[in-house]
N, C-alpha and C positions, 0 to 999 in steps of 0.2 A: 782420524779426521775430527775437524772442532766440532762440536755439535753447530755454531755457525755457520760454518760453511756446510754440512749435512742438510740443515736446513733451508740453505740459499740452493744447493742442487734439488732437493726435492722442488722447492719452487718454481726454480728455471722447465725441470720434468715438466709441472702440473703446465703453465703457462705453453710450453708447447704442445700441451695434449689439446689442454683448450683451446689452441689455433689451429688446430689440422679439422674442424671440422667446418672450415671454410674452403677444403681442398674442391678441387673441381671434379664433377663427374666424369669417372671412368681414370680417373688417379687411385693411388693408394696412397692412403693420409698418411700425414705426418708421426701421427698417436698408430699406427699400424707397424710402422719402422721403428719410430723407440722402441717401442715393447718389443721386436722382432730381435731385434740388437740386445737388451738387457738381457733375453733370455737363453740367448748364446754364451754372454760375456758372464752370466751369473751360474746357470746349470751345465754344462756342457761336459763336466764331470761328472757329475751324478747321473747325469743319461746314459754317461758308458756301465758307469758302474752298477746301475738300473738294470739295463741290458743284460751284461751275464748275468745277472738274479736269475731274468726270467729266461735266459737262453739253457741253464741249465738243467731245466724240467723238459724231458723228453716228451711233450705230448702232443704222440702221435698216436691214435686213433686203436684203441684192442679190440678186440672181436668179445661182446659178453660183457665190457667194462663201458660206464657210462662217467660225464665231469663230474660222478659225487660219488663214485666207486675207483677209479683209478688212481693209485696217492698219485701217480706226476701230476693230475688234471687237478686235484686238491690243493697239492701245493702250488701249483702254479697260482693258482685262485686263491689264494692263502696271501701270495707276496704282491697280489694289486691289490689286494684289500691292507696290505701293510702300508704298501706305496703312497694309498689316495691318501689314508690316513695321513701319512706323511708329507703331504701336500697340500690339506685341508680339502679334499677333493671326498664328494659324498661318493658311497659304494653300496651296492646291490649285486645279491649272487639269487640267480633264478635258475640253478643247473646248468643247463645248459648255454645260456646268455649273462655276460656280467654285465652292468651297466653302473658306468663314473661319469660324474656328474660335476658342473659348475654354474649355479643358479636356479634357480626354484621358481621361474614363468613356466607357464601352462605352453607358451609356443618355446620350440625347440628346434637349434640346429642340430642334425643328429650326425655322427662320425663313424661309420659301419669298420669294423676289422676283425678280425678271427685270432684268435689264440695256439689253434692246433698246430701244427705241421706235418712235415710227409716222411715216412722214411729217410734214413741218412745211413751210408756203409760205408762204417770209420775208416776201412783200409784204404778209400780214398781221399781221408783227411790227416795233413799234418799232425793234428791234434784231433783228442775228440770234437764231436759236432756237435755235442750238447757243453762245453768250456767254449768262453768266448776268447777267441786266437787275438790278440792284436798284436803279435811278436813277429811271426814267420812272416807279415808282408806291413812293414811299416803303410801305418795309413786306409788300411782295410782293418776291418770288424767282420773276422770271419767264424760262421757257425750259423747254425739249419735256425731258423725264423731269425735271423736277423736284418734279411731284407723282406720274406712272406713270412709272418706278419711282426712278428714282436719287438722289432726297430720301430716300427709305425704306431705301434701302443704306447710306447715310452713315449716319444715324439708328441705326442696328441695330451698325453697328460702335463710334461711339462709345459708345453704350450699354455695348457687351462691354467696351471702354475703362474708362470709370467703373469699372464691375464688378472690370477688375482692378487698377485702382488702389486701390481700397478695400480689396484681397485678401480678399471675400466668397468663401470656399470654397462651390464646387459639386458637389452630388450628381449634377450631368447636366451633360454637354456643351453648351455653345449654339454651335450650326452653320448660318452661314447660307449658304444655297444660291442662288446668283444666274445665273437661267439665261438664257440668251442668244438666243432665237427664241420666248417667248412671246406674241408680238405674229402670229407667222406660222406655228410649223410646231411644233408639240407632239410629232413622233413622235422626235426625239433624246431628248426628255426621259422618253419609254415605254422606251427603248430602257435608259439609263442604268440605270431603275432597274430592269431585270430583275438587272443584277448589283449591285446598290445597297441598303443596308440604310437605308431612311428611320428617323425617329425614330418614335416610339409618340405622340407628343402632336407638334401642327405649329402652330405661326402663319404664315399669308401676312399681309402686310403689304406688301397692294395694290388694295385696296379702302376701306370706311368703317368709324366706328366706330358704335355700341357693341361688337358681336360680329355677325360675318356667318356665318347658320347655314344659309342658306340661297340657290344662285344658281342663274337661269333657265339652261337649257339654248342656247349658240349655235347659231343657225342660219339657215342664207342660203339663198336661192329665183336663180337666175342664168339666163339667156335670150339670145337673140341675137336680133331682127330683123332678115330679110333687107334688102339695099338694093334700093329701090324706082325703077324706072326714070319719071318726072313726065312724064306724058302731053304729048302737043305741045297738046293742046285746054285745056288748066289753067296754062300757062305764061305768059300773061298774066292770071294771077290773083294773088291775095294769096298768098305761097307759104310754108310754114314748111321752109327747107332746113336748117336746124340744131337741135340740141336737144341740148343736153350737160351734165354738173355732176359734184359730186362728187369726193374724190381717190380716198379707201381704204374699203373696206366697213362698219368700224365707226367710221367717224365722220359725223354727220349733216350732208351739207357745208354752206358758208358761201356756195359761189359757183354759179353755171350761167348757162347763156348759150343764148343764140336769134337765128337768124337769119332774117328773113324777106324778100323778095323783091317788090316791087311793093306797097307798103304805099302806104293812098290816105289822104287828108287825114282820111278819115273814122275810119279804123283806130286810125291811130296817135292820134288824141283819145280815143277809145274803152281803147286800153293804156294810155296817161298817167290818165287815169282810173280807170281799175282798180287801177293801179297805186299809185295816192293812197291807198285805200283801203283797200292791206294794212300797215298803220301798221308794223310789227315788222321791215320789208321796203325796202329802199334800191333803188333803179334808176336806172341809166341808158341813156337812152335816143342812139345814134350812129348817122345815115346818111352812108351813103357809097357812091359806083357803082349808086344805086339800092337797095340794099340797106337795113333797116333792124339794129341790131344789139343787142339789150338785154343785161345785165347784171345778173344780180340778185344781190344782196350780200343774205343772211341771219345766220346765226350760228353757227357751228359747236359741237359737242360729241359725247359720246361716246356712242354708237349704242345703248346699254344705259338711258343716260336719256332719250332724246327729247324728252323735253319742257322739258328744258335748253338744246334747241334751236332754232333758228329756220331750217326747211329749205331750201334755196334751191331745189332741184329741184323739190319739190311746191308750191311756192307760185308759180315761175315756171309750171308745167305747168298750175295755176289759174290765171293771171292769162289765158296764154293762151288756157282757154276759152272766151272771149266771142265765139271767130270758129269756124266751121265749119271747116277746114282741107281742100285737095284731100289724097287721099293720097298719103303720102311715108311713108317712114323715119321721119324726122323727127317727123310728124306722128302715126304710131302709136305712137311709144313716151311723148309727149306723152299723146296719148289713154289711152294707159294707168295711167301713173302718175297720171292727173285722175281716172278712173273707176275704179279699181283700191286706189289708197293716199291719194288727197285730202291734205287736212290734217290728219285723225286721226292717230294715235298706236299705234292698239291694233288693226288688219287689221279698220275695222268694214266696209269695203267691198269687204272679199276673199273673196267667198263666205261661207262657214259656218266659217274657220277662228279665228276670234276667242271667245277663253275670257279667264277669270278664276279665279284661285287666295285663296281668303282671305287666305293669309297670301304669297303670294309677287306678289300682284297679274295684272296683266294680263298674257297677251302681246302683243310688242311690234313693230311694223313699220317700218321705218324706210328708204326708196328713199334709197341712199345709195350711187348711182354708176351716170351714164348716159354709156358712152364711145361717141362717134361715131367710125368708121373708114369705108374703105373700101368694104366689106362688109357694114357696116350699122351697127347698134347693138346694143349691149351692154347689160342692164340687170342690176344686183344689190340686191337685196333683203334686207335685214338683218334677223333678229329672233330674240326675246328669248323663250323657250316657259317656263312655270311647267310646275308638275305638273298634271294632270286632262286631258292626252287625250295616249294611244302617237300614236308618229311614223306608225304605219297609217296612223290613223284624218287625220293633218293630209297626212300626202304624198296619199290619197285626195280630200280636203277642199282642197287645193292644186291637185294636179291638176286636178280638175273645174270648179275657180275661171278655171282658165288655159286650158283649152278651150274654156269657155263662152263668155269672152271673144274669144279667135282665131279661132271661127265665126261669132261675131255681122259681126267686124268684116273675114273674109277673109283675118287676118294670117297671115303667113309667118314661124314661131315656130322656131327651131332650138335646138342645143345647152342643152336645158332642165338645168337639172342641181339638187337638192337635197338638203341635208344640216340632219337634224333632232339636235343635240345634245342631250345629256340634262340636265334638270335633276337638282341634287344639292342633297339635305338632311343636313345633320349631324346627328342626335341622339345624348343621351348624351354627350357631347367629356364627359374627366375634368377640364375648363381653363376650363370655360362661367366656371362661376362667378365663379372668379380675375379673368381678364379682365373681367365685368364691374364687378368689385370697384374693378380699377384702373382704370376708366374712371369710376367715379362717383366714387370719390376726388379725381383730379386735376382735373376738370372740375366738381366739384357738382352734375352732373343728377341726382336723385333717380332711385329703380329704371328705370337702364335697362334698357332690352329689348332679344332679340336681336331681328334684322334680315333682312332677303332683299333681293339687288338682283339687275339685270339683268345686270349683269357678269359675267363665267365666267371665273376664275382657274385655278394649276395647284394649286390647292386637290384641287380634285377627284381627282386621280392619288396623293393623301397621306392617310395613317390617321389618322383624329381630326386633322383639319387646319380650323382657323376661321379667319377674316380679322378683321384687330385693325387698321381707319385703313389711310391716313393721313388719309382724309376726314373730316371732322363732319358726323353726321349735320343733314340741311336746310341743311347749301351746296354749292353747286353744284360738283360733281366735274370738274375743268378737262383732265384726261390724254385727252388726245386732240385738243383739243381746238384752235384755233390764238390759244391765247392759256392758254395753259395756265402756273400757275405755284403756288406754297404761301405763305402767309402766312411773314414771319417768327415770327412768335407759334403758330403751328402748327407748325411746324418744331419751336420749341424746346419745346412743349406734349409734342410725339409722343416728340421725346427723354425729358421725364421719366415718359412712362408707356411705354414700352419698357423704358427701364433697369427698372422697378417691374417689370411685366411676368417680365424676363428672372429676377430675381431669385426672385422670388416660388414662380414655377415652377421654376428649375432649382440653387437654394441651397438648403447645408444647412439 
């Protein structure tokens, strides 16, 4: 191209940036959409290729290793500090918090997201989960953070990119903060900000869109069952010696397994049949040394939606109650999670603690993790609390739930432990609007509306802090999940209403 005509397009740019700040209140200017557009039509390769950088560092959370002892959490921390540089984007590593930076004002819009992830078990992935897939499903970017979180890092940084390639002067710094254990341990990131001046206005962008103004409170119910010594009188009976599933607590697993001992012709027609009849639900059934072994394949997802999922635990622990079982281990924690959490969704079978919030919906239950040991079993219980009853009133309500049942059936109940998280509403944010400006903009949904999910970000810990995507509202939220992955059209969708976003809020 001439250097004259270069010149006349830079012009025509400048000239339209400098007329969009005649746009009318509650529009998105004109200088918000160039930039949105340039930064699509200019990065949109380097953001994939961005991506598997960082998708390839597995970091997921050790037991003893912290982000300046783990090399994946190094390296990870290594390739944004390569990145910014490569973007002219200022970098800061505090341990635990990285913070990328575009602008040097004392006011700041601030951009909250997390670096970690969650467990991922390759045998249910095409490819590994830490190589970024985009062969096996034209059109998808699949692989573990590339929709929670590290689709949503790239994204935020390019954005600042665009931004300052256009040299859109700002009256606020955009700082984004990518913190490294929000998948597991939230008190570094209490800790940071006692000496930490957060922004006055905050986007997380780690949840959905339109504007998330509202999230249930986390919170887990955890147990142990003693092991059970099997009577010499029931040992030539139909035995259930195993009962397991689940990886990590907030995700609704995919897999569990059962072992049962002397199964007679009769039985096992009886699970095969049962089993037919859970359509949503795969099984296989393997004898071997007498033993019988099932396998139940459901569908995993993140613990906040449930109903995204298809649980393997709970629908194994149903299939198995068509038989009486002698007592065992095995067989209580089975009984439990059939009598206790069923197939529902929302604790309708756990005593009195099941509510409903108009606007934040149900709470949410979700048996998502039965570990057999030595010692017995393990059970953890996942769920999701709206507003409309103190943690009193559910730890009472819990409790009583969990007594009732251990007396009824004799069980040997230990190490009970619960934690009722708070749910958080936002009102008032001075950004509501903005946000949903640039969301009806980009996308053409007519008034949207703010939102509440089940999910519990580190929103919460930030002043006037909303969640903006990367999900669309009514698809299915994949982080967590073991098939987790972002379209590419969503990808590139979030890039131009971030860079909008960014502008909107933090430019002259």
């Amino acid at each position: 191209m001439k250097l004259s005509r270069l010149l006349s397009t830079s012009l025509a740019f400048s000239t339209l940036l400098a007329s969009s700040f005649t746009s009318q209140a509650n529009e998105v200017s004109l200088r918000s959409e160039l930039v949105a557009n340039y930064a699509v039509e200019t990065y949109s390769t380097p953001m994939v290729d961005n991506l598997a950088k960082l998708v390839a560092f597995n970091t997921e959370a050790v037991q003893g290793l912290t982000p300046d002892t783990n090399p994946e959490f190094t390296g990870f921390k290594n390739e944004l500090k390569r990145l910014s540089k490569t973007l002219g984007l200022d970098f800061s590593d505090h341990g635990y918090v990285v913070l990328i930076g575009l602008g040097d004002s004392s006011d700041k819009l601030g951009v909250i997201t997390h670096g970690d992830v969650q467990p991922a078990d390759a045998k249910f992935w095409q490819k590994s989960p830490y190589e970024l897939d985009v062969s096996s499903e034209p059109g998808k970017l699949i692989g573990r953070g590339t929709e929670d979180d590290k689709g949503a890092i790239v994204t935020a940084m390019f954005a600042m990119k665009a931004i300052k390639d256009k040299q859109i002067k700002l009256d606020k710094r955009i700082e984004l903060m990518v913190y490294m254990a929000e998948e597991s341990d939230w008190q570094p990131l209490r800790e940071f900000l006692k000496d930490f001046t957060p922004a006055d206005i905050n986007i997380t962008i780690d949840a959905e869109y339109p504007v998330v103004t509202a999230e249930k409170g986390w919170s887990q119910i955890t147990f142990s069952l003693a092991e059970i010594t099997i009577a010499p009188s029931s040992k030539k009976q139909s035995q259930l010696i195993e009962f397991h599933g689940g990886s990590f607590a907030s995700q609704v697993p995919q897999e569990a397994n059962a072992v049962i001992s002397n199964v007679s012709d009769e039985l096992l027609t009886a699970l095969k049949a049962k089993a037919a009849s859970q359509v949503t639900m795969t099984y296989q059934f393997e004898q071997s040394a007498g033993n019988l072994l099932i396998r139940a394949n459901g569908k995993s997802a993140h613990s906040s939606t449930p109903e995204d999922g298809v649980n393997a635990v709970t629908h194994l622990a149903e299939l198995l109650s068509i038989h009486q079982w002698p007592k065992s281990t095995a067989s209580q924690a089975q009984l439990f999670i059939a009598e206790m959490v069923g197939l529902g969704l929302y604790a309708e079978q756990f005593g009195e603690i099941a509510y409903k919030d108009d606007f934040m919906g149900h709470m949410t239950l979700a048996a998502t993790v039965v570990k057999q040991n030595e010692q017995g079993i393990e059970l953890t219980l996942n769920l999701r609390r709206p507003k409309g009853k103190d943690k009193q009133l559910l730890e009472q309500q819990a409790q009583a739930a969990i007594k009732q049942w251990q007396i009824q059936h004799s069980a040997d109940i230990t190490n009970l432990k619960t934690y009722w998280g708070e749910p958080m509403v936002m009102e008032d944010a001075p950004h509501l609007s903005t946000l949903l400006n640039v969301f009806e903009h980009f996308t053409g949904i007519k008034n949207p509306q703010p939102v509440a999910i089940g999910g519990s970000t580190n929103s919460k810990l930030f002043p006037n802090a909303l969640s903006f995507g990367p999900a669309m509202p009514g698809v299915e939220y994949t982080g967590h999940s073991e098939y987790e992955f972002i379209t590419y059209e969503q990808f590139m969708l979030n890039l131009k209403m971030y860079t909008a976003a960014f502008i909107e809020l933090a430019a002259k």
